[in-house]
N, C-alpha and C positions, 0 to 999 in steps of 0.2 A: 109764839115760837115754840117749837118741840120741844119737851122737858129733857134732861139725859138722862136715862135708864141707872138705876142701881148696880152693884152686886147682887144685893139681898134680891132686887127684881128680875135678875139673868137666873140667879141657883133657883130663885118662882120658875119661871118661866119651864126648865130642864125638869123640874120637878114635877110639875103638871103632866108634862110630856111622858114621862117615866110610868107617872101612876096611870095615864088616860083616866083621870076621875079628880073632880074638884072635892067632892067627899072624901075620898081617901088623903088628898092632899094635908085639905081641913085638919084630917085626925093626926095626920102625921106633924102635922105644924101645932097642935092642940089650939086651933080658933075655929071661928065659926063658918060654915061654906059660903054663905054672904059676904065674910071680908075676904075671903079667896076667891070667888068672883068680880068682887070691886078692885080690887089689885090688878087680877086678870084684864080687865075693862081699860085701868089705869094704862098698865103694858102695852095694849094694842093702841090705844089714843097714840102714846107717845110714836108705836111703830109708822101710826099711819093707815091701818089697818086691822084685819083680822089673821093671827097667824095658827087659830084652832078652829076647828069642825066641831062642833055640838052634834052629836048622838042620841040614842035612846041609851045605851051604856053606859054615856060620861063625852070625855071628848077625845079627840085625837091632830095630830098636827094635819094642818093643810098644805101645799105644795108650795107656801112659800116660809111656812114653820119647819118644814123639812129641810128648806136649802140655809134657814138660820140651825138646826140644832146641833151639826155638826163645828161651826164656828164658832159658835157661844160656848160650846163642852169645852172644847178646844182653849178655851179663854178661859173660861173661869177656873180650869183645873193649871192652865198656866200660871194663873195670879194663887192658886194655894200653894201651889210647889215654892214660886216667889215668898210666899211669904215663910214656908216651911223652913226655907233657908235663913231666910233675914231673922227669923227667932230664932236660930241655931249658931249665930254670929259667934257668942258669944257663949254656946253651950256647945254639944256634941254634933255630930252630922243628923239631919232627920229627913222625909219625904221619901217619894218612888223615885226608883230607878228601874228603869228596863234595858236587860241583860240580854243580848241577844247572843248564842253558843252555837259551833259547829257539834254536829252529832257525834263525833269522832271524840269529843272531849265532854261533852257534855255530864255523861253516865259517869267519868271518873270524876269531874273537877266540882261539880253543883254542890254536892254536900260539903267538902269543905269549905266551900268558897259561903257557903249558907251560916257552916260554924262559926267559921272565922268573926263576918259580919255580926251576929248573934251574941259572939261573946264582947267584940269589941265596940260597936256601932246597934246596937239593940233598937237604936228609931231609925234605922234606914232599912224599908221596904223595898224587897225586889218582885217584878216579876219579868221570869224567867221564857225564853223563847229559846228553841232549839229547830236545829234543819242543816239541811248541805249549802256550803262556803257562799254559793253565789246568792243562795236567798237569803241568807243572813245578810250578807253586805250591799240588798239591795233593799231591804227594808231600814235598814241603818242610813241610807242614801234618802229615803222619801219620808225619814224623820220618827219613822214608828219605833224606834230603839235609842237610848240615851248611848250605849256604849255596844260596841259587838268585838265578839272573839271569832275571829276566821283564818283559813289560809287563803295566799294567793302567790305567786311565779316569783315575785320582788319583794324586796321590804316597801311599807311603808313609806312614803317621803316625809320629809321633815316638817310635821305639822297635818299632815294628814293620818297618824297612826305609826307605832312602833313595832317592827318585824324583833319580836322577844323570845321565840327561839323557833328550832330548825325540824320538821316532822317529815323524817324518811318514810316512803311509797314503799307498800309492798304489795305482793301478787298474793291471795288466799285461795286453796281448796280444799277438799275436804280430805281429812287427815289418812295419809296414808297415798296421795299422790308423789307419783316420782319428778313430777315437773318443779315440785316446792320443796322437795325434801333438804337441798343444801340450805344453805346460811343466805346466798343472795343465786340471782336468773338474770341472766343479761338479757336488756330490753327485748335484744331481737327474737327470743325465746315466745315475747308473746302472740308470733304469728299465724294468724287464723284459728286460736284459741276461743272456744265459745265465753264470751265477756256478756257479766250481768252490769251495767252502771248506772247511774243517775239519770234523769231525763235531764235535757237542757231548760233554763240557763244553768251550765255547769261549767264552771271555770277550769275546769284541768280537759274539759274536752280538746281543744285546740292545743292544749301542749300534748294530749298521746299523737292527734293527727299531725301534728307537726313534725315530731318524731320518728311513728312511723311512714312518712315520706319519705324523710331523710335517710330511713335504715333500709327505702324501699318492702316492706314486710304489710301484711293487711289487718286492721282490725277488725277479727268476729262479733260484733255488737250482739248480743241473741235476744237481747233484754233490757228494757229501761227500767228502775225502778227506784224512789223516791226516797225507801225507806232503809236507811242503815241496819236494821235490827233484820228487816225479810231479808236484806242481799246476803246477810252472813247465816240468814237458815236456808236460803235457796242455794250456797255454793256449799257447806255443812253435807245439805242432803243427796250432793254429790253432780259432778257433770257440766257445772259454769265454774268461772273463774270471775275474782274482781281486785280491783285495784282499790285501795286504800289505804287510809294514813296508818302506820304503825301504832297509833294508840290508841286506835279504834278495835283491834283484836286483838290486842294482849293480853286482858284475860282468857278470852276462848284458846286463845294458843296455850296458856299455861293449861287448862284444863283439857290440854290436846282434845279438843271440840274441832277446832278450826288449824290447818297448816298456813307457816307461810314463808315469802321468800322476798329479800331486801330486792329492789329493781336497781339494776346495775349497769353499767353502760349502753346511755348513762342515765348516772343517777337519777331518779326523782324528788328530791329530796322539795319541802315547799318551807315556805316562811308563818309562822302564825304572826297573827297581828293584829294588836289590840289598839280600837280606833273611837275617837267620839264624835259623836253627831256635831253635823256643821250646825245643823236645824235650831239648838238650844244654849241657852249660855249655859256652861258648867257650873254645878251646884255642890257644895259643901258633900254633899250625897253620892254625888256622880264622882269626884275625889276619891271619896274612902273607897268604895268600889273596885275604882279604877289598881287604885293600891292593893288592895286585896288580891283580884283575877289575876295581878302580874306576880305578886306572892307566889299564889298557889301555882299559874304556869311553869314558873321557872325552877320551884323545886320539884314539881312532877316531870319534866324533861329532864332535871338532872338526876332525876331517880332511876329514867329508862334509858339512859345513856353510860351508865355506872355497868 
């Protein structure tokens, strides 16, 4: 009968993989290449097979080592995180969390939300991922993020994430247009305007075309672009316009870099909304976090709302 594979023989296996070389492995384990060969030996009996290529260099996976080392990683960093937690029972929060942020918040909220963590939760590990609403909330969907901060049209439903507060749309150009100069521009203003946006999937797509139906008016698309930092030095340097969330250019506006103008009948106004992965059970880590990102959002809206 097949024996059952270890731990200690999955974090082998990942290891091998990682170095392509049984002599590095050796060194890295401090034994001798003979017993990481006979382990090796040991692994494949149990598989059934062979799940590495021997080389002149060392070795490398084969195409059925391939389709296990994504499921093993998967696994064995599962069972540490489990255990990171069940030692933290009874101590502080510890292990990874992956934070996934819209770019519009990103640049203001990451360093506190870093502090915060740091000073209070010192063993919880983030790493950080940034982008536009719908990539965020699509990678949070196929489980590569424990938690995401995005907008979307609605709150949240009950159990699928909290709409925690409210980020007005505005229209940006470069300072010293008359189209932005007041305080707000009614939507229908943005007709045939040359527009730099997002490429799709972009969730606010469908609400401007939805709109401008409704308003009858057309939109100028002249330009896709992915990056929040280029669209606000391609409209800066004069001749597009873009739509974006209010706290994505408030410091270029205060450094009259960038103008802009509230979008106004009607409103655009969106929901931010912080959501955790169906994919994983919530961990003592993913908590503290959680508590933190809503800290820091909701005094930072109430900062720009004042």
């Amino acid at each position: 009968m097949t024996s059952l594979l270890s731990v200690d023989q999955w974090q082998l296996f990942l290891q091998i993989a990682e170095c392509g070389s049984l002599t590095q492995t050796a060194a890295a384990r401090d034994v001798a290449q003979s017993a990481i060969s006979r382990q090796l030996g040991a692994i494949e009996r149990s598989c059934g097979g062979q799940l590495f290529e021997r080389t002149a260099r060392g070795v490398r996976l084969n195409d059925i080592g391939q389709r296990l080392y994504p499921r093993v990683k998967a696994w064995v960093q599962a069972g540490q995180e489990l255990t990171d937690d069940a030692t933290s029972v009874l101590r502080e929060p510890a292990g990874l969390v992956r934070l996934g942020m819209i770019d519009s918040l990103a640049d203001t909220l990451c360093a506190p939300i870093c502090a915060e963590l740091e000073r209070l939760f010192p063993k919880v590990r983030l790493h950080l991922v940034s982008g536009m609403s719908g990539r965020v909330s699509a990678a949070l969907e196929r489980g590569e993020l424990d938690i995401a901060l995005f907008s979307e049209n609605t709150r949240g439903r009950s159990g699928r994430g909290d709409g925690i507060a409210r980020m007005p749309h505005v229209l940006i150009s470069a300072p010293g247009d008359p189209l932005t100069a007041g305080q707000t521009i009614p939507f229908d203003l943005l007709h045939n305007i040359p527009l730099v946006v997002p490429g799709r999937p972009y969730a606010f797509h469908h609400v401007l075309e939805h709109w401008a139906s409704r308003r009858g008016i057309h939109l100028n698309i002249r330009l896709e672009c992915d990056s929040l930092n280029l669209q606000k030095k391609l409209v800066a340097a004069g001749g597009l316009y873009a739509i974006v969330g209010m706290s994505a250019v408030r410091s270029e506006v205060a450094r009259l870099e960038l103008q802009a103008a509230r979008i106004v009948q009607p409103s655009l106004d969106r929901h931010i909304v912080l959501r955790r992965s169906s994919h994983t059970a919530p961990t003592q880590a993913c908590q503290a976090v959680d508590d933190v990102v809503r800290r820091q959002v909701k005094a930072y809206f109430t900062t720009i709302s004042q």
